[in-house]
C-alpha positions as CSV (number, residue, x, y, z in Angstrom):
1,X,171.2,-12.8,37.9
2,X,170.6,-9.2,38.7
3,X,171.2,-8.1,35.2
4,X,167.9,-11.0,33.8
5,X,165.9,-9.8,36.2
6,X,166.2,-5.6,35.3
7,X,165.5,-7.3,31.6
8,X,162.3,-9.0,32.9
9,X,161.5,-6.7,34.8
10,X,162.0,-3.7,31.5
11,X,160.5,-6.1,28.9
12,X,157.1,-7.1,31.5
13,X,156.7,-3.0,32.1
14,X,157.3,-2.1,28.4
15,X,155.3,-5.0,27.0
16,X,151.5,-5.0,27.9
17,X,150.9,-8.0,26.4
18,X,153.9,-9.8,28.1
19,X,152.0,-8.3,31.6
20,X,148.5,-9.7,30.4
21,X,149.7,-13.2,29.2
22,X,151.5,-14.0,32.5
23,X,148.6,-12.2,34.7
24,X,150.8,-9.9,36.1
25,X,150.0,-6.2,37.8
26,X,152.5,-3.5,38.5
27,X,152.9,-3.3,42.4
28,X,150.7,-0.3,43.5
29,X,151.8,1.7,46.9
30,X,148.1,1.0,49.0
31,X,147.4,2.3,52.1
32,X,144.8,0.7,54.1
33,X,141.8,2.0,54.0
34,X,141.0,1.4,58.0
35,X,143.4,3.9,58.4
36,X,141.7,7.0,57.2
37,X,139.1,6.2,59.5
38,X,140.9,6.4,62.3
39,X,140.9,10.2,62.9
40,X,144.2,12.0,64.3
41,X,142.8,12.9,67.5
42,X,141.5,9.4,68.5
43,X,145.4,8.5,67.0
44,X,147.5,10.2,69.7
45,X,144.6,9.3,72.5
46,X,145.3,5.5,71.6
47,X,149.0,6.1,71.1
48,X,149.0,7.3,74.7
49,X,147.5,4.1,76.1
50,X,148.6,1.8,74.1
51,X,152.5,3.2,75.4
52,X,150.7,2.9,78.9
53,X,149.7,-0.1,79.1
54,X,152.8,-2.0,76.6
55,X,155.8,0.1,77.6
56,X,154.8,1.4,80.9
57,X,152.6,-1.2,82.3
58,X,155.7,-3.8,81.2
59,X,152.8,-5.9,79.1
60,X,155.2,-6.3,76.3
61,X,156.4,-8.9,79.0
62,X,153.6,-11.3,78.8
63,X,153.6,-13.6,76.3
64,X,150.3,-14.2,75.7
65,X,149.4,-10.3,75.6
66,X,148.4,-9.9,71.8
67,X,146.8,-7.2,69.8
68,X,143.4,-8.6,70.1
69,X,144.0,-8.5,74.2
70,X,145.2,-4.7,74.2
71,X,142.4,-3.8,72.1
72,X,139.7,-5.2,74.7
73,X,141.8,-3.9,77.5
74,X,141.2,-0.8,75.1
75,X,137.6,-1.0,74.0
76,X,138.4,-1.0,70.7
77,X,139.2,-3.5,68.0
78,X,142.4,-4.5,66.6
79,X,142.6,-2.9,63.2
80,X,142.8,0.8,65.0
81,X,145.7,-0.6,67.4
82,X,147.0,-1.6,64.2
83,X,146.1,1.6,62.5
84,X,147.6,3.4,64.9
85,X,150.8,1.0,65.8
86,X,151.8,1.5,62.1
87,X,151.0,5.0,61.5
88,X,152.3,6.3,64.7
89,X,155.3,4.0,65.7
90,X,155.7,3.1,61.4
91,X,155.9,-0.8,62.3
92,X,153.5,-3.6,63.1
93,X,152.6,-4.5,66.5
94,X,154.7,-7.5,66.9
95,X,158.1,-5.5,65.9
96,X,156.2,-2.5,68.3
97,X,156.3,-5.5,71.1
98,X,159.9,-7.0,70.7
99,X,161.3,-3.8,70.2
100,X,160.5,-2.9,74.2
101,X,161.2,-6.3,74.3
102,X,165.2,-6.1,72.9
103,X,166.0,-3.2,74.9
104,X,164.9,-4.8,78.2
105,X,167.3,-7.7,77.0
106,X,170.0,-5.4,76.3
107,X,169.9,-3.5,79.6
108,X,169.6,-7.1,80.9
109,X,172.5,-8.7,79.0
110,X,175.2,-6.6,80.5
111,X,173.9,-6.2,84.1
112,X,176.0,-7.7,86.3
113,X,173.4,-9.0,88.4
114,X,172.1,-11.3,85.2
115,X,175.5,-12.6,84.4
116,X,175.3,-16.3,85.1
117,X,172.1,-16.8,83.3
118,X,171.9,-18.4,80.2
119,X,170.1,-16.6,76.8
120,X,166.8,-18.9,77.3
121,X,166.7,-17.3,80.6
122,X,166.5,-13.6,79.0
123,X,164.5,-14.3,76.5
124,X,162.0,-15.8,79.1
125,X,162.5,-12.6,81.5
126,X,161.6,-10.2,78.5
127,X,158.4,-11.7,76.9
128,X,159.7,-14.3,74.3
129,X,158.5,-17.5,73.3
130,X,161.1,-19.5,72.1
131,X,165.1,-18.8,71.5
132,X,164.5,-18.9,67.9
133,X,162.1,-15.6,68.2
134,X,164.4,-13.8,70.4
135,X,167.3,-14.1,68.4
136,X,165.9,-13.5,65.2
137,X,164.6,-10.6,66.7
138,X,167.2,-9.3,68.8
139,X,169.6,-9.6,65.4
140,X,167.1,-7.6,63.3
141,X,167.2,-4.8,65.7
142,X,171.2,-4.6,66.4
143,X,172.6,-6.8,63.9
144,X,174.2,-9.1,66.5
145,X,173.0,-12.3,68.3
146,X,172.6,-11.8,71.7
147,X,175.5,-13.3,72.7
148,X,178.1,-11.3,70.7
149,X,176.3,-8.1,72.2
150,X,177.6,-9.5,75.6
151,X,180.8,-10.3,74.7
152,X,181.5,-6.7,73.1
153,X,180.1,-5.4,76.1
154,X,182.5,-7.3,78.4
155,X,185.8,-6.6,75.6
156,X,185.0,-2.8,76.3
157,X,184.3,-3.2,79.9
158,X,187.3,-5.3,81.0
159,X,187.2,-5.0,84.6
160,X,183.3,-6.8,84.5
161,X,184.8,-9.5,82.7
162,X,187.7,-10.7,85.5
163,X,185.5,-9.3,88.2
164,X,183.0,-12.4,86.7
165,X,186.2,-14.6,86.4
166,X,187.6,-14.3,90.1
167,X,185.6,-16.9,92.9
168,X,183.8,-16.0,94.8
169,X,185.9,-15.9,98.8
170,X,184.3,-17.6,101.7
């Protein structure tokens, strides 16, 4: 399969007529042009409040906080918080989000005072939607689910682990 698709992908770059019949381009690296128009100065002042209000203000924890909200909280519009999301922090603002997001889920994950709840119950704490979201997210970022990051936690801290499995006495 790999071995058509290097001869496809030769015979469409070498043939010009074979890239005109089937309409097709050769993928160009583009920036967007917003961007540029954001100048460097007015990059790192936004970068500063955008860390205020997301990371230090804990709005990555609200649900409903979007880019559109930040950037009236801002005064601004949303294609300079994305400008500056992606040129500063080189991701989009959701991954910017759910990256504050995972790490508050990680700290919370092996907290002993969090033990007994349950993943939905995390995923609620930190900002999430849905499961789905969180774990697809929380995967992406450590290459575990949630779950596995706990139980690798508890192997390497074993005294957590029976501490969790003694009752409570009365």
């Amino acid at each position: 399969m790999y071995y058509i698709c290097i001869v496809i992908t030769y015979l469409v770059t070498k043939n010009p007529r074979i890239m005109a019949k089937y309409n097709l381009t050769e993928k160009k690296e583009k920036m967007a042009a917003y961007r540029s128009l954001v100048s460097p100065q007015l990059m790192d002042e936004l970068k500063e409040k955008i860390l205020n209000i997301i990371l230090i203000q804990q709005r990555y924890k609200d649900k409903n906080y979007s880019a559109k909200q930040l950037a009236e909280d801002l005064g601004t519009n949303t294609r300079y918080i994305s400008a500056v999301v992606n040129v500063r922090f080189h991701m989009n603002y959701t991954s910017f989000v759910n990256k504050f997001r995972i790490e508050e889920a990680m700290a919370l994950l092996v907290d002993k005072r969090y033990q007994d709840l349950n993943m939905e119950d995390i995923s609620d704490m930190v900002g999430f939607s849905n499961r789905q979201s969180f774990y697809a997210s929380f995967y992406r970022i450590n290459g575990v689910t949630p779950r596995d990051y706990k139980m690798r936690h508890l192997a390497q801290h074993p005294s957590e682990e029976m501490r969790l499995k003694k009752p409570l006495k009365k």
